[in-house]
N, C-alpha and C positions, 0 to 999 in steps of 0.2 A: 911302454914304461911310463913311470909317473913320469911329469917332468918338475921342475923344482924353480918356483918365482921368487925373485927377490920383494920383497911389499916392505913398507917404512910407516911403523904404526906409531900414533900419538901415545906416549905414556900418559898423557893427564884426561884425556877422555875415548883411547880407544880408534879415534878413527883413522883408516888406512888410507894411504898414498901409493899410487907405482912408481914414483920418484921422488927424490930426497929433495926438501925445502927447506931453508931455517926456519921459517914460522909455520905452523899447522894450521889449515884453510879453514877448519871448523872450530876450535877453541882461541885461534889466535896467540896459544901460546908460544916461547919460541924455544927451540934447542928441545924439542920432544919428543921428534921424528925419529924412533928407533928398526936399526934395519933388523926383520924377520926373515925366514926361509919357510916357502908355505908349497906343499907339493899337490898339484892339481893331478886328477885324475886322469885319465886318457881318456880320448876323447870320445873312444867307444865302448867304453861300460859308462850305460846310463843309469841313474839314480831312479829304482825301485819305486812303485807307489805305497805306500803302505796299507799293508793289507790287516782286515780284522775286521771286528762286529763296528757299526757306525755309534759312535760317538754319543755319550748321553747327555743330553739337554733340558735342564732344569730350569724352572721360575724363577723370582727371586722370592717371592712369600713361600714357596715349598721348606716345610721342615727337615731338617740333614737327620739320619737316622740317630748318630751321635754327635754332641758339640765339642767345641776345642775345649779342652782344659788346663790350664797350668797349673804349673811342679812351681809349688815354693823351695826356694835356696835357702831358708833360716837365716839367711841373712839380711838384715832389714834395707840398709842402704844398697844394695844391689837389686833388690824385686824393686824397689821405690826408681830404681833407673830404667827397669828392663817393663815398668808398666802394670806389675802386678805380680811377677815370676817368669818362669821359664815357660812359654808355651810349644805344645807339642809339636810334634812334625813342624820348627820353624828352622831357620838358617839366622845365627848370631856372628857378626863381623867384631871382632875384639883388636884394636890398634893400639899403639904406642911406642912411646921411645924404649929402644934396649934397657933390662935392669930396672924397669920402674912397676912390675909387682903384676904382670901378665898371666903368665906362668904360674905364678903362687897364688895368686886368686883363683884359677880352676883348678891346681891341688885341693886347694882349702874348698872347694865349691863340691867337693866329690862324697867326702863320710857323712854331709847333710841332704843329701837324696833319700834318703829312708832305703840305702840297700840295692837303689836299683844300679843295673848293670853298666859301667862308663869302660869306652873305649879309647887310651890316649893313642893317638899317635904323632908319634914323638920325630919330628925328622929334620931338629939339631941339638939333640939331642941323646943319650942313651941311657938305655930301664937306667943303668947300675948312678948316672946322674940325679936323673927321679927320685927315683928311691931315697939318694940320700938330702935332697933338699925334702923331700916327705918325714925325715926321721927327723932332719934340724927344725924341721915347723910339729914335732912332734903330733903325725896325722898318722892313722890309723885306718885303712881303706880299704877292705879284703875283695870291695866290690870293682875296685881298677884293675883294668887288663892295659897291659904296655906292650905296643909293637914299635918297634922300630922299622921305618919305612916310609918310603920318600916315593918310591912307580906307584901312580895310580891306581894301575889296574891290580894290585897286589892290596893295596887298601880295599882297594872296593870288594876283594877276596874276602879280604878279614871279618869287613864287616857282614858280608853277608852270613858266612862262620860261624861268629859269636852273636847276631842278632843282639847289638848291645842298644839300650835307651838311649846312650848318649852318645855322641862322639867328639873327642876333641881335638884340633889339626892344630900342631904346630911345628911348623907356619907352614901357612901356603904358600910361599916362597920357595919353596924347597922340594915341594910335589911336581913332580913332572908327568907327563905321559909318552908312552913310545909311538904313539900315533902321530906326534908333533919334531921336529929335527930341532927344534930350538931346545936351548938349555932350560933348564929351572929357572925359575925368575923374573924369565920373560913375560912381555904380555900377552901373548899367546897361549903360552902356557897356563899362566895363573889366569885367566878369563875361562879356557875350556876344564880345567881341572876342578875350579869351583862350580861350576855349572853341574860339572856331571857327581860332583859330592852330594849339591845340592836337591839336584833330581833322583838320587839317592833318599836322601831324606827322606822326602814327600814320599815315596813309593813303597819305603820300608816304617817309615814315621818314627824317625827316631830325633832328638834333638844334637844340632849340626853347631858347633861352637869353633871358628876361624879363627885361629890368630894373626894377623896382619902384620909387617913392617911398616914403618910410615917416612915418608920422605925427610930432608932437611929443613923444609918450607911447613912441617908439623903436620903435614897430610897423609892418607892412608895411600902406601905404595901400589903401582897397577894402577890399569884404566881405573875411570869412574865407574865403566859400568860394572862393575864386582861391587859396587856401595847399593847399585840399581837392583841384583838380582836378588840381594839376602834380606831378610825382612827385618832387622835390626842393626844399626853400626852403635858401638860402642866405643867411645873412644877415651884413653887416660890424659889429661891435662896437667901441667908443670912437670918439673925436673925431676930426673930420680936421685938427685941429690936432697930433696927434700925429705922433710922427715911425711909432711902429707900429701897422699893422693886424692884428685881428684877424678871422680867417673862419670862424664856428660852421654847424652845418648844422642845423635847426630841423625840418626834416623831411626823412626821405629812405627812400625804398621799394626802394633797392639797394644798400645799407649801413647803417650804424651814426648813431645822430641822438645829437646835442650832439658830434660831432667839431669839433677846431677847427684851424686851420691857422694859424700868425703869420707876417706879412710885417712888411717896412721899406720904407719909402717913401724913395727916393733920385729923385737927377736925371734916372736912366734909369730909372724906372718902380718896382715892386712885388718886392724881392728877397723871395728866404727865409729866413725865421733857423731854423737848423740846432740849434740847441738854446734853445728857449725856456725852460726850468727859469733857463736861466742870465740870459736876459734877465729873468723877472720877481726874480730876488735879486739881479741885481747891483750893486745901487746900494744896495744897504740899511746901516744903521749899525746895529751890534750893541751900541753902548755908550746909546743910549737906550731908555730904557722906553716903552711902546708897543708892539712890533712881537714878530711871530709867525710862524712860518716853518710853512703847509700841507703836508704830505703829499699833497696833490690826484690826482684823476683827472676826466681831461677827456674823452669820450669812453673810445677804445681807449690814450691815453696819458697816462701818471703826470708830473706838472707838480711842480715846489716854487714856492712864492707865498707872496709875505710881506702881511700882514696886518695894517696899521696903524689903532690907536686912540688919538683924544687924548680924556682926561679931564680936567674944569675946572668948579673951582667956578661953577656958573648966576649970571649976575646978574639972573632973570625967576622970577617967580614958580612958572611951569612949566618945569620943566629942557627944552634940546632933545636930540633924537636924532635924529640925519641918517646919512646911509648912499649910500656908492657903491660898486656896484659887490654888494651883499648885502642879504638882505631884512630890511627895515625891522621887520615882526612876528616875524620870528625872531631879533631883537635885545634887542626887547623879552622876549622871553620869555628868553632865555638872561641878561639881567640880572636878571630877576626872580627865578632859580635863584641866583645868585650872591647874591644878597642875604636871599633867607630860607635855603639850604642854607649857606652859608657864610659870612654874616654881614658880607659887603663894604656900605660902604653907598653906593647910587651913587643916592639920590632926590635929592640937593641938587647934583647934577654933572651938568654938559652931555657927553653920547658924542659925539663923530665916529668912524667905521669909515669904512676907506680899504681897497679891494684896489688894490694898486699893480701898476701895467701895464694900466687899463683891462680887467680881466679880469672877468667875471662869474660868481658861484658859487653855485651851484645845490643840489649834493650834502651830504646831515644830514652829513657827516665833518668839515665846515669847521667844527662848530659849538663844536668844543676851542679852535682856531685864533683865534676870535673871543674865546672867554672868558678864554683867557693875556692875549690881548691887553689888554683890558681889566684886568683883572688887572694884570696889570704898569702900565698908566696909573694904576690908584685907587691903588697901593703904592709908584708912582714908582721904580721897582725892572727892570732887564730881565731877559728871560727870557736860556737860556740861550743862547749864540751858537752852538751846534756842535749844537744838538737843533731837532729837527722835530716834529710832533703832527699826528693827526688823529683824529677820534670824534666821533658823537653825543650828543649831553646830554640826559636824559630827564629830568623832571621833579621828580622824587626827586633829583635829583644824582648818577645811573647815567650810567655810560659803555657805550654800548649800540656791538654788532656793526656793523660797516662789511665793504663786500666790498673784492675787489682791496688784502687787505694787505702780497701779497709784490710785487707792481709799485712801490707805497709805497717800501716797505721797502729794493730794490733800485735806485731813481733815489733813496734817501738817501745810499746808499752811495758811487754813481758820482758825486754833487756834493759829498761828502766829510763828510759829516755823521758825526759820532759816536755819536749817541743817537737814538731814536724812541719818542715817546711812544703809545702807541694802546691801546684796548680791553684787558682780561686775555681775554676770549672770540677775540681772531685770534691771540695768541700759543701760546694751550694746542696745537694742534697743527701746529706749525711743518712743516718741509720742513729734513731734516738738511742740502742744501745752503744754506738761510738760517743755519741754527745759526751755519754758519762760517764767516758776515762778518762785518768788521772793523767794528761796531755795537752798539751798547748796546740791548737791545729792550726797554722799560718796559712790562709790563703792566697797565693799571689798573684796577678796581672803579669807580671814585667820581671826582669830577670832583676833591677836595681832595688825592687823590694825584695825580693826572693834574699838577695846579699844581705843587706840590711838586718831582716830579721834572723839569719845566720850570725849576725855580729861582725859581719868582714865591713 
């Protein structure tokens, strides 16, 4: 008979222990170690070789009979995330928090296939739910087939059944198989269940669309390696209490990663906003101190993002620094330059940083952006309203190279900006057709000019 081992698997990347630890040996993180039930085989049925024709081996200049091709969605900001469209026989990871437009994006994603054939399946869920969030998004889809179903191996039924183009799981959280004694949810579970969707895919070629939970900490739920096996993660950014979405790509193997796509959530579903530059300024107020207007790039597209900090005398003995939306140690260190390079003094003042619009920034260019801002809170003082910045702060108080300065430089122009402040290293060898926009290009050395011609 089997016999049945207890094993204690990491949730954040997967790797197994035969004994329970608070910290996990390979990630280091702690409290991860989840106990599984994993049933070994007896000791005497050995494991098959596999048999068949041997294996074909290709060049790499060998031409493939057919090339991959992608299925546009007709939606603009979703092909712009996913790298160009949907491509064939791939596996797409879709995360985010409950309620924030998962689900109603591949609704909406199904009457613009041109007809071809989508499989949902639905497993927290039922059709008669579907349906009626399909009638409130007034969608019309004769080409969806709805099963309700959560065993594996009854899905892998279906699909083979209906031969449909597409498929779409939600969630994988909820698929189990009986070949495992653990419940749904686990990682066991959802590690072998997506694999064998996946290998699915490839073998029938049809396109594989996952919908994921995501932890507390805003990461997608299960091992890492489920981000490792599917050739895209898509993930939604901010609250669903907002009225906008955002759609980042976190990994993608047929395009460009950190693309982001913004929607608006209306009564009919997930529109597009067509120029999001404007969505993240246009609420901002120029006559208070505080606020900072990015140069940004987001992916393949140059973004302007306003950048808000309040500064206030601490009543606690330890000042705080909280941050959304940007990283908390790279705040610290950018105040830590402002106060030995420049002499602000910001130990007895509590920071808040705010990116408004739910955006999240990633890229050393923001890190001017952040220090106007500040700046202009310790000095109570605004910067100026018609100038933009972007640059990295080096330690010394150097304003170090950034890439992508004429994309910058040309979405300042098009939202009507006057002036931009950046690096002296991007402007020394301009582009005669930059010369001759209507812009003021501030080159600077040092992060005290950089302020300066900001107006703080």
């Amino acid at each position: 008979m089997a016999k049945s081992t207890v094993r204690y698997v990491c949730s954040a990347c997967g790797a197994v222990s035969l004994k329970y630890q608070g910290r996990c040996f390979e990630c280091q993180s702690w409290g991860t170690l989840v106990e599984t039930h994993a049933d070994e085989p007896d000791a005497k049925v050995r494991k098959k070789r596999p048999t068949g024709t041997m294996p074909e081996v290709q060049n790499l200049d060998d031409t493939p009979p057919e090339g991959f091709h992608r299925l546009m969605t007709g939606i603009g900001e979703l092909d712009r995330v996913l790298g160009g469209g949907l491509m064939e026989a791939s596996a797409i990871l879709v995360g985010g928090e409950p309620g924030i437009g998962k689900s109603t994006l591949m609704i909406q994603l199904v009457p613009r296939l041109g007809g071809k054939k989508v499989l949902y399946v639905a497993g927290e869920e039922s059709p008669n739910q579907i349906r009626e969030r399909a009638r409130r998004l007034s969608i019309k889809a004769p080409n969806l087939r709805l099963v309700s179903e959560v065993a594996l191996e009854r899905i892998l039924d279906a699909i083979a059944n209906e031969q449909p183009e597409m498929v779409i799981v939600d969630s994988i959280q909820t698929v189990y198989s009986t070949d495992y004694q653990s419940s749904a949810g686990t990682i066991t579970q959802i590690r072998e269940c997506a694999a064998s969707l996946i290998r699915a895919a490839k073998e029938q070629n049809f396109i594989l669309l996952i919908i994921g939970h995501i932890t507390k900490e805003g990461s997608l739920a299960g091992p890492k390696a489920l981000e490792h096996m599917v050739d895209t993660v898509v993930q939604f950014e901010g609250e669903n209490y907002q009225r906008y979405r955002i759609i980042r790509s976190v990994k993608n193997r047929f395009g460009p990663t950190n693309e982001i796509g913004v929607f608006k959530m209306e009564e009919d579903g997930l529109t597009e906003v067509s120029n999001p530059s404007e969505f993240f300024i246009s609420d901002r107020r120029t006559d208070v101190p505080g606020t900072a207007i990015l140069a940004g790039i987001e992916g393949s597209r140059a973004l302007m993002v306003e950048v808000q900090a309040l500064v206030s005398r601490t009543g606690y003995s330890m000042p705080q620094r909280i941050s959304t939306g940007f990283d908390l140690k790279r705040i610290a260190i950018i105040l830590a330059v402002l106060e030995k390079r420049l002499q602000f003094q910001t130990a007895g003042q509590d920071v808040f940083v705010k990116i408004a619009g739910g955006l999240k920034l990633v890229e050393p260019a923001a890190d001017l952006a952040i220090a106007a801002a500040v700046a202009s809170g310790l000095q109570d003082k605004p910067c100026s309203p018609t100038a933009c910045c972007c640059g990295e702060i080096g330690l010394s108080g150097e304003l170090r190279a950034i890439s992508d300065g004429e994309r910058r430089i040309r979405e300042a122009v098009h939202l009507g900006f006057k002036s931009i402040v950046l690096p002296e290293s991007n402007t020394r060898e301009l582009k005669p057709s930059l010369k001759k926009l209507p812009i003021r290009m501030h080159g600077c050395r040092t992060l005290h000019e950089a302020l300066e011609a900001m107006g703080v």
